[in-house]
N, C-alpha and C positions, 0 to 999 in steps of 0.2 A: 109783642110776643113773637116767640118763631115759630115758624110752623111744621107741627112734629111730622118728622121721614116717617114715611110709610113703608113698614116693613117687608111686607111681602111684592111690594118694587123694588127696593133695595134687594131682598133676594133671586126676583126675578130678571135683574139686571145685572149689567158686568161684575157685580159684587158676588151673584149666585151661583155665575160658573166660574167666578176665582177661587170660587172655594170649593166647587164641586173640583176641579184641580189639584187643590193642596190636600184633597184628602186622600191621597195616594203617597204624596209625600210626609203627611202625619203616621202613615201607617208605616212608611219606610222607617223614620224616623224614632216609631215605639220597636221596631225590630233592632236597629243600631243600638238601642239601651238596652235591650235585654240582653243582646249578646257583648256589649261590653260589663255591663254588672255580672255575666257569666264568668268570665274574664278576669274580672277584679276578685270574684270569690275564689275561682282557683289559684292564682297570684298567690291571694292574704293565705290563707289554707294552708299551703304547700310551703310556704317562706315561715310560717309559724312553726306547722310539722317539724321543718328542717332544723327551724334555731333553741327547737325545746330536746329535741331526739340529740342533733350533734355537739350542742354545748352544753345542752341540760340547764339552761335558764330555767329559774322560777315562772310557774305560769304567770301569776299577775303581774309583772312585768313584761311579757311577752303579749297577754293577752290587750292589756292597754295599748299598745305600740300598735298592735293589731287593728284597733280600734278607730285611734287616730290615721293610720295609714287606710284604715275601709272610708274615714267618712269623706279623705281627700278624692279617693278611687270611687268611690258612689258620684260625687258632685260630675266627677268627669265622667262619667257615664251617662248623666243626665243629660250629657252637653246636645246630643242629637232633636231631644226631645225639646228642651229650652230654647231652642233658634227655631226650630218647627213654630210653635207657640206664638212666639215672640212674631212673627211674620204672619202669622194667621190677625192678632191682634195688630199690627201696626196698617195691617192690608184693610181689616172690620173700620177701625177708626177712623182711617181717611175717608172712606167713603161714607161715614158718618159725616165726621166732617164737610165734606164736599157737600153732602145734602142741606144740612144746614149754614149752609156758606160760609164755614169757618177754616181757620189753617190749623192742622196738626202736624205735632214732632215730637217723636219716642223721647231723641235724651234734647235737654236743655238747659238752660240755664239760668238762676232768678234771676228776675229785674225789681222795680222802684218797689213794688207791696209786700215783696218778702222782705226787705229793707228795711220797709216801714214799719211791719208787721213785728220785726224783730226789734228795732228800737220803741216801740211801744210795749214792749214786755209779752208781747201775746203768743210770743214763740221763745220755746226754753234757751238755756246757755246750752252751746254744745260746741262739740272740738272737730269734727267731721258731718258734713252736709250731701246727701244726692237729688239728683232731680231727674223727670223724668215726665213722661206725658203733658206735654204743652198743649194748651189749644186756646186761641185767639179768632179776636173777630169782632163784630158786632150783631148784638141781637136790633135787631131794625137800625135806630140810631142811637143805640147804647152800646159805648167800648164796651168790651166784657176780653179778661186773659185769667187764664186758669195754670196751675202746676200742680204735681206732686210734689212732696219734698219728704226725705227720713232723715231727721239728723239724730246722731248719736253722741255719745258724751264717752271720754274715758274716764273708767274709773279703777281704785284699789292700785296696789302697788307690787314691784317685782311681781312674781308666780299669781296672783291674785289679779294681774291688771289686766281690764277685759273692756269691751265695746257695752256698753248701753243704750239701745234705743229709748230717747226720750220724747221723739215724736214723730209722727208718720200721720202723712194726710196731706190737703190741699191747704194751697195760698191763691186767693182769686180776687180778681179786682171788676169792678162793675163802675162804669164813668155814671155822672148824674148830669142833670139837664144846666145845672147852676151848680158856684163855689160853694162848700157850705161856709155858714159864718164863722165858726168856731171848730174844736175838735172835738169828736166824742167817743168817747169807748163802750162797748158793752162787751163784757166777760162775765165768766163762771163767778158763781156768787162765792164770796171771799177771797177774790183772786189776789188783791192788793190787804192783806194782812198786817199789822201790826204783831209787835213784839205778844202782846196779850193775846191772841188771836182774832182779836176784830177790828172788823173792817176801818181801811184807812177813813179818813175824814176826806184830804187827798194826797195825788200825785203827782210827778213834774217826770211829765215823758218829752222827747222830741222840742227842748226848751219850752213847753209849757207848762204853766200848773190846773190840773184839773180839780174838780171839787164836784165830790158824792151828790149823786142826785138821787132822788126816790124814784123807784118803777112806778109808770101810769096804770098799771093795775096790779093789785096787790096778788094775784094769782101766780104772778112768776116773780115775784121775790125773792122766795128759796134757792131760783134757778141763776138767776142773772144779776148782774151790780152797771152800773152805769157810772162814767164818769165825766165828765165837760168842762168847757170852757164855755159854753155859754148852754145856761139851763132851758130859756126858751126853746130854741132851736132842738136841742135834745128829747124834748117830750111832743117836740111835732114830730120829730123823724118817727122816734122809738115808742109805738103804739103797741096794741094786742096783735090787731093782725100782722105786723109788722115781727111780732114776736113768731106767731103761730109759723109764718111763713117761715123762719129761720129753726125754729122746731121741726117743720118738714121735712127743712134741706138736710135734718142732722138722721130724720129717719132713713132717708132715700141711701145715704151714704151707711146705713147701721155705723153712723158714728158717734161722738160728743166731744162736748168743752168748744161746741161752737165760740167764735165771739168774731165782733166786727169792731171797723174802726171806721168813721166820717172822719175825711180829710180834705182839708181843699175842693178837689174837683171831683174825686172818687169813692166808694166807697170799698174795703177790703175786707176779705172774712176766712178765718182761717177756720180750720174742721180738724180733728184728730178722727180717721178712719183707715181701713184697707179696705184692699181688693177691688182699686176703682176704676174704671174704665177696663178691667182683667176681659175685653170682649174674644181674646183669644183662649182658645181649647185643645188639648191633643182630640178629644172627640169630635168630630165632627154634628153629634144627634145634641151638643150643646152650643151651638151656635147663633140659633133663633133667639134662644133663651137670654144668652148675653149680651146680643145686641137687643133687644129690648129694653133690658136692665142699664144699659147705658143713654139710650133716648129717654126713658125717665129719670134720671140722674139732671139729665140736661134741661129737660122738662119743669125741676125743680128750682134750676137756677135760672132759666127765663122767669118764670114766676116773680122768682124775688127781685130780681132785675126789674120787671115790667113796676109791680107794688111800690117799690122806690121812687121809681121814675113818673108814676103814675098822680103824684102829688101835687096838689101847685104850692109851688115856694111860698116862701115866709113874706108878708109884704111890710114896708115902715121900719126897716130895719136900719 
């Protein structure tokens, strides 16, 4: 398990007056956007005025063009505010980080578990991918690497084609003590569907084929499907507690459609949420608050980390 940063060290240490610092620059910066959003309103206003008075356009054409032109001029006006932010959080995190002896990086890049994650169906089809908030490391002698990811889908045609987000949340990887024997899934309950709407018997992800297995206790049936290449192995790993804990990790984050994946040496678990790790603020009286809310976050994945690991392997195998 890791041992949770102590808040009010963290504050009272070079974390507390880097931020008693930037709050001078958070204020600059809420000043910058209101006199650019001032700026943009006179702009749009006056450039409307002009092109309804001297050419006599139709309003509703005027007035849309107006629209689209305020929400490009809004976005840039926010820009002051959004690097403010973005630097208060990337300043909170490291030093989370550092605490609990881990490495973080704002933008990144996926590696092998969003890979994986993706050719085992547990992440949607999609045509544009981002990332963002990395953090790596070990909880004691357990690998553990974490991301964000949104990936979006295009969809519709000509004047109707538009950006869909189809997913947003984390892809995290947690190392285990031993290979496992087999592969195993657990997903939202009817995730692999048939033509008729139920549930596959199985499926052939990553060249293998899996085959349905029943949950070890019949309380989260509704919730969850299981699927493997070896049944043993799958109803030792995938227990109640085993379950509850991953029901935690989904409340910490207010997210759902958890699922994981047993692979080889690893285990992977994707989450659909937001607003994670957001420990950065234009305010500064919310600060305390969100780094809290990010050491329990973390708190929750040590746990299941710890739970997993905490097992002794399958023997006779």
């Amino acid at each position: 398990m890791i041992e949770r940063p102590d808040i009010d060290a963290l504050m009272a240490g070079p974390l507390g007056q880097w931020l008693s610092e930037q709050e001078s620059v958070r204020e600059d910066a809420k000043k910058a956007t209101w006199r650019r959003r001032i700026i943009v309103l006179i702009i749009l206003l006056s450039l409307a005025a002009f092109i309804l008075i001297a050419f006599q356009f139709e309003f509703m054409p005027v007035a849309w063009a107006t629209g689209i032109l305020g929400v490009a001029g809004f976005a840039w006006a926010q820009g002051p505010v959004s690097r403010a932010v973005k630097a208060v959080k990337v300043g909170i995190n490291d030093a989370i980080a550092e605490a609990l002896d881990l490495e973080y990086q704002h933008d990144c890049d996926p590696g092998q578990p969003f890979d994986l994650a993706k050719e085992c169906k547990l992440l949607p089809n999609h045509d544009r991918a981002r990332f963002e908030d990395q953090w790596s490391g070990r909880f004691g002698d357990i690998p553990f690497a974490l991301h964000e990811c949104k990936l979006d889908q295009r969809r519709g045609s000509g004047k109707n084609r538009r950006w869909v987000t189809v997913f947003r949340g984390i892809v995290m990887s947690v190392g285990y003590s031993r290979r496992f024997h087999g592969t195993t899934l657990l997903l939202g309950d009817n995730a692999f569907s048939n033509f008729f709407g139920t549930k596959k018997d199985s499926v052939k992800v990553i060249g293998k084929h899996l085959d349905y297995a029943d949950m070890t206790h019949p309380d989260f049936e509704d919730r969850f499907d299981i699927y493997t290449s070896d049944q043993t192995e799958a109803r030792h790993l995938i227990d109640p507690l085993y379950v509850e804990r991953l029901i935690a990790l989904e409340q910490s984050y207010r997210g759902d459609d958890v699922a994981t994946i047993f692979h080889e040496g690893s285990l992977v678990v994707t989450l659909k949420a937001s607003n994670m790790f957001e420990s950065g603020s234009i305010e500064a009286r919310d600060d305390r608050r969100r780094i809290e809310k990010t050491i329990d976050q973390f708190a929750n994945i040590a746990a299941l980390a710890h739970e997993l690991n905490s097992r002794e392997p399958l023997t006779g195998r």
